[in-house]
C-alpha positions in Angstrom: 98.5 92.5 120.1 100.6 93.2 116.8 99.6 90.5 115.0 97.9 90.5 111.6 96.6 88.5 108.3 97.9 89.7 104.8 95.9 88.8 102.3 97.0 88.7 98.2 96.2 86.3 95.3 98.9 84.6 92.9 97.9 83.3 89.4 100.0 80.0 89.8 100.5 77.6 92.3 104.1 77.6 92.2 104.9 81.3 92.5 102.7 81.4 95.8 104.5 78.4 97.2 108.2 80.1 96.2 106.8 83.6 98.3 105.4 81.3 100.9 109.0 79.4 101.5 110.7 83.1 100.8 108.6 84.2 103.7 108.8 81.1 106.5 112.9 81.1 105.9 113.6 84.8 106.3 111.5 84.5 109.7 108.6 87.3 108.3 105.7 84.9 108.8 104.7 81.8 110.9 102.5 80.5 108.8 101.5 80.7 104.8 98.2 79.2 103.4 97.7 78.9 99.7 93.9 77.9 99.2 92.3 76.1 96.4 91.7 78.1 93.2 89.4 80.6 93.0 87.8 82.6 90.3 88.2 86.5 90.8 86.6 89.2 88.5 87.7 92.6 88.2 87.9 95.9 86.0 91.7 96.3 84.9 92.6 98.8 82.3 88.9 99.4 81.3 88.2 96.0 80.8 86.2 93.6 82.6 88.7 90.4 83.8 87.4 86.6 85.2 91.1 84.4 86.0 91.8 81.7 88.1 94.0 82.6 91.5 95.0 81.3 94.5 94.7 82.6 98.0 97.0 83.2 100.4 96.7 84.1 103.6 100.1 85.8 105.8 100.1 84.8 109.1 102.9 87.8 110.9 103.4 90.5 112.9 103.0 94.2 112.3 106.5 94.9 112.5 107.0 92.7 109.4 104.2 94.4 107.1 106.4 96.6 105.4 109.1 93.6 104.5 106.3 91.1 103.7 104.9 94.1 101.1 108.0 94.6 99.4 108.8 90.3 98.8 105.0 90.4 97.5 105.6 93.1 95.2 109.0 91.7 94.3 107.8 88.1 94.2 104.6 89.0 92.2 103.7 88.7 88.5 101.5 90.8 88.6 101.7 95.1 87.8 99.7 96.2 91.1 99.3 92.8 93.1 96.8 92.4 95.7 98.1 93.3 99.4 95.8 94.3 102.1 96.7 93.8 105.7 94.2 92.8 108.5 94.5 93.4 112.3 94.4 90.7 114.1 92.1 91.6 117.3 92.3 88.4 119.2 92.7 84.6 119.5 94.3 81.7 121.4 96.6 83.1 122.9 99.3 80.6 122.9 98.8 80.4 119.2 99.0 84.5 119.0 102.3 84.0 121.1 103.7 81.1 118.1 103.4 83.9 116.0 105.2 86.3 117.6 108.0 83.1 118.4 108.6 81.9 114.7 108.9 85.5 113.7 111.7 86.5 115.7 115.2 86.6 114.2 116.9 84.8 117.9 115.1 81.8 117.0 
């Protein structure tokens, strides 16, 4: 099973939709989510941050991770932009196999 979740946070609605349509057109995910605002704090540059983001959630394949890392890090506003990848260990199967399908360049 090779696929996985990537996780990362965009300050504005409208950059995370332009990276979600970057992603579903160049075939390197199957599906983008970009939740509802959230409120994240963190230290940056000794200083203790609170700002609204938005969540998004990568649905791909591990053989994608490195592209989808490099359009985040292009794509992102942000110096050092959130991007952790999660395993996926198991699921529906046929929905596994639709990711695997609308991530593979002979579609």
């Amino acid at each position: 099973m090779d696929a996985i979740l990537v996780l990362t946070h965009y300050p504005n609605k409208q950059d995370a939709i332009a990276l979600s349509h970057a992603l579903i057109e160049q075939r390197l995910a199957a599906c983008v989510n970009i939740l509802s605002p959230c409120t994240s704090t963190y230290r940056w540059q000794d200083e203790i941050e609170s700002s609204e983001e938005f969540p998004v959630t990568i649905k791909t394949r591990l053989h994608h991770y490195a592209q989808v890392e490099q359009l985040i890090k292009m794509m992102h506003p942000y110096e050092l932009p959130e991007v952790i990848m999660i395993p996926i260990a198991g699921g529906l199967p046929a929905y596994l196999q639709w990711i695997v399908t609308e991530t593979s360049s002979s579609n």
